[in-house]
N, C-alpha and C positions, 0 to 999 in steps of 0.2 A: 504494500500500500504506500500510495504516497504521499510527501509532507501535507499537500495540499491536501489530499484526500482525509487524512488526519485530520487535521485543523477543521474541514468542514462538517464531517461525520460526528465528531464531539463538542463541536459548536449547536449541531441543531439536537443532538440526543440531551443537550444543557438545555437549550430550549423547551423540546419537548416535556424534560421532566419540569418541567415550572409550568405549565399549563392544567386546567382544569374547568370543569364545567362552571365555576363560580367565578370564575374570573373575567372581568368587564372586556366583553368582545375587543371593544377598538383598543384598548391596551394591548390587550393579545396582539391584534395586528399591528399596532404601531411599534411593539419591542422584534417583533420578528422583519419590520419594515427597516429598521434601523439595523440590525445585524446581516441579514442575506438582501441581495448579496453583495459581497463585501468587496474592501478593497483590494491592494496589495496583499492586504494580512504582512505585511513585512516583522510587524513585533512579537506574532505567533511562528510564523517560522523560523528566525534567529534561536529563539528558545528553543525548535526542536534540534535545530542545527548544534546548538552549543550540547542538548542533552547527547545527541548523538554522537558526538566527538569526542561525550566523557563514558560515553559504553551505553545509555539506555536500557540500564537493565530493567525498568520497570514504563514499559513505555504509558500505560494508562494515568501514569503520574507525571507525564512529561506531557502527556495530552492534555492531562485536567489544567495545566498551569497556562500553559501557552493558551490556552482557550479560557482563562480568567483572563487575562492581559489582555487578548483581543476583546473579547466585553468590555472590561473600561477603557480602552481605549474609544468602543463606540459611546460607552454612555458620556466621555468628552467630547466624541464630536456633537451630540447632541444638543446639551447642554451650551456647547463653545457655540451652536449655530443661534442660539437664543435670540429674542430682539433686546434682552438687558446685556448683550455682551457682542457679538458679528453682526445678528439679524441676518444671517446668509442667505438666502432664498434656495441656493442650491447645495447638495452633498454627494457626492458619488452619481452626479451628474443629472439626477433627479430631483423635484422638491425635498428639502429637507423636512426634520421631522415634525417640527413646529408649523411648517408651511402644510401639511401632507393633515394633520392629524390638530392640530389647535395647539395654540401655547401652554395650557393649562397639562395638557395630555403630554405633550415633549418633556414637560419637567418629572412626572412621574415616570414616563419611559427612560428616562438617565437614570433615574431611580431607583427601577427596579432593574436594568441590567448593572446596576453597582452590583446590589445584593445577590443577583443573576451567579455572577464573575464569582463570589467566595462560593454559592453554593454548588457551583460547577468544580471551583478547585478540592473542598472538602469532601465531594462524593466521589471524583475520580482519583482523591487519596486515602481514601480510607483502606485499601490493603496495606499501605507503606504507612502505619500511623505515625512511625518514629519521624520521618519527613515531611508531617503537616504543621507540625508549626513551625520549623524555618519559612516555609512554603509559605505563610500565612503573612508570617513578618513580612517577608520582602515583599510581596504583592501589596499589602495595605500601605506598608512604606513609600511608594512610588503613586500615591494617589489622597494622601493623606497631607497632616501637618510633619514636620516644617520642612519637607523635601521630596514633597507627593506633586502629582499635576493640579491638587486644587490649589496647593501654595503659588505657583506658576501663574495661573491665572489670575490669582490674589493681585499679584502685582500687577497688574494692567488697572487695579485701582489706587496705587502709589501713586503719588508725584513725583516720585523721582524712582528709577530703576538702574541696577546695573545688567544690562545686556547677557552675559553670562551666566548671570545666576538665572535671568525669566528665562533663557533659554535653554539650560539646566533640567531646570526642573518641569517646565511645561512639556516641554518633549523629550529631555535625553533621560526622566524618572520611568518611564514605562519599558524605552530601549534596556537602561542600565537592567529595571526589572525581569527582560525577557532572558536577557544572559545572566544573571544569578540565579533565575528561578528553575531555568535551564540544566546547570550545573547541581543544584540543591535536588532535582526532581531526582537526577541521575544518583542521588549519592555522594557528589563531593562540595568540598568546601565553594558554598559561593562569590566569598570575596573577591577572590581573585579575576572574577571574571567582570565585577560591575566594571570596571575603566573600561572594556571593551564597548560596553553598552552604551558607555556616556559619551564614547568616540565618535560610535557609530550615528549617534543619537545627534550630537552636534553637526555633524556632517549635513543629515537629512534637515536640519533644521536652517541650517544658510542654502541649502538648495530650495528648501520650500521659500526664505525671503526672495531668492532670483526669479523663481518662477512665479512670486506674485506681484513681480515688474515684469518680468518679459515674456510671461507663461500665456498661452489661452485656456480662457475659461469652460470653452467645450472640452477638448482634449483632459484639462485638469477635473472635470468635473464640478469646480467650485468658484465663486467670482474671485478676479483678481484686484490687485489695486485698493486690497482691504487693509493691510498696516498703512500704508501713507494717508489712508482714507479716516481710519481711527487711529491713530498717533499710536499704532503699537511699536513696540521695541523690533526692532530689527538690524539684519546684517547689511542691508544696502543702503538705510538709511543712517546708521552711524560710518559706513567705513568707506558707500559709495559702490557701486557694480561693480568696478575693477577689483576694487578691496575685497568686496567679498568673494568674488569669484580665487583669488589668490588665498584668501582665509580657507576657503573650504580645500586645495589642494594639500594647503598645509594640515589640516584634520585630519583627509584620507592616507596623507601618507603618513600617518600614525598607526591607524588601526589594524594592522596586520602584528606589529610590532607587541599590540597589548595581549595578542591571543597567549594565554597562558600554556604551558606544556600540558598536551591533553596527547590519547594515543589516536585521535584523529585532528589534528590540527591540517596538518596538509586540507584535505578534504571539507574541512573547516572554511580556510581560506578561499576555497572556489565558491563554497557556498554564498560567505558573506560578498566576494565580486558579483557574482549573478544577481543576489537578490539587490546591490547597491545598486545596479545597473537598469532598475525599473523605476528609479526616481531621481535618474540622471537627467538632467536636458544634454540634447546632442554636444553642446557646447560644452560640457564641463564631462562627459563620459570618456574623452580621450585622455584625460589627466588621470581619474580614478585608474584607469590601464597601469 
């Protein structure tokens, strides 16, 4: 089976088990509207990438995690697409969830795919119980205070930001999450493995500021022109397109560097190229090379 096929298969068996006949129809459809189908899934398959690199020996616990990270990572896009925060009209190239299903309804569907995300990781770990609460910490870490993505977003209500730390935490806590939860699912130490995820993490996050100056909003799925639009922090706006474009090669060419010794690193390595290479702009994938 493959990664993909994983990620999707324990994605909707999570879903499914959260369903029941008392449950408010349009919720139903709105938490199932926001999950399938999905993106790249780039933050569930790093996680299996990294579990796999450290042996997999329990792949159902390497499922359950990557497929809690993918849940909140939906229930921030949902939430992030809000009219008190983007107001985005569009998500995965569709109306978003707020637009698709009412304001009122978008908030409880972030909502419940938070609680979605633990109850998927707790059920697909209960053979390995000794591995559920590392599992537990790191996942709630990357979404919590004072180093989770709700911190991250926090600060788009600051007056004053530092660049690194919003960008940190908004998006390189879930990355960093997918490579320790990864490692933790498999049975080893996960420390070692978050720098890779905050590398990784950073990377995708000054490609996301380039592409929302020079990106199209068909192909991207989501409108462009939204940090200059709302004064959010970004990579082209403090350092300029050139800067950022030269910050980001200087990122990728780190991240190889952080892979810890594992007895699939090799293969490790091709993985994280391929999957960087689907949120490449043409422009900036001849560098990652």
């Amino acid at each position: 089976m493959s990664v993909g096929e994983r990620i999707e298969r324990t994605l909707l068996a999570s879903f499914e088990a959260s369903r029941g006949p008392s449950c408010p129809p349009r919720l139903d459809e709105a938490v199932r509207y926001a999950i399938f189908p999905g993106g790249a899934r780039l933050r569930p398959t790093i996680c299996l990438a990294v579990a796999e690199a450290c042996g997999d020996d329990r792949p159902e616990v390497s499922n359950a995690a990557a497929a809690a990270i993918e849940l909140l990572h939906c229930a921030s896009l949902v939430h992030d697409d809000l009219p008190c925060f983007d107001d985005s009209p569009l998500r995965r190239g569709r109306p978003s969830v707020h637009r698709a299903f009412g304001e009122r309804l978008a908030v409880l569907t972030g909502d419940a795919l938070i609680v979605l995300a633990f109850s998927a990781l707790t059920r697909g770990a209960r053979q390995a119980p000794e591995r559920l609460a590392g599992l537990v910490e790191i996942v709630a870490a990357s979404v919590g205070m004072p180093r989770g993505i709700a911190a991250g977003q926090a600060w788009e209500c600051e007056p004053t930001v530092n660049l690194s730390d919003y960008q940190q935490l908004k998006t390189g806590a879930l990355f960093a999450a997918a490579t320790a939860a990864g490692a933790a699912a498999a049975g080893k130490n996960p420390e070692p493995w978050r720098a890779l995820g905050e590398q990784i993490g950073s990377a995708y996050q000054v490609v996301d500021d380039i592409l929302d100056v020079t990106g199209d909003s068909e192909q991207l799925g989501k409108p462009i022109g939204q940090d200059e639009a709302r004064g959010h922090p970004s990579s082209v706006r403090e350092m300029g397109l050139d800067g950022a474009r030269r910050h980001f090669e200087s990122v990728m060419a780190g991240v190889f560097d952080m892979i810890p010794p594992c007895p699939g690193s090799e293969r490790l390595k091709q993985r994280i190229a391929k999957e960087s290479s689907k949120f490449l702009p043409s422009a900036l994938a001849e560098h990652a090379a």
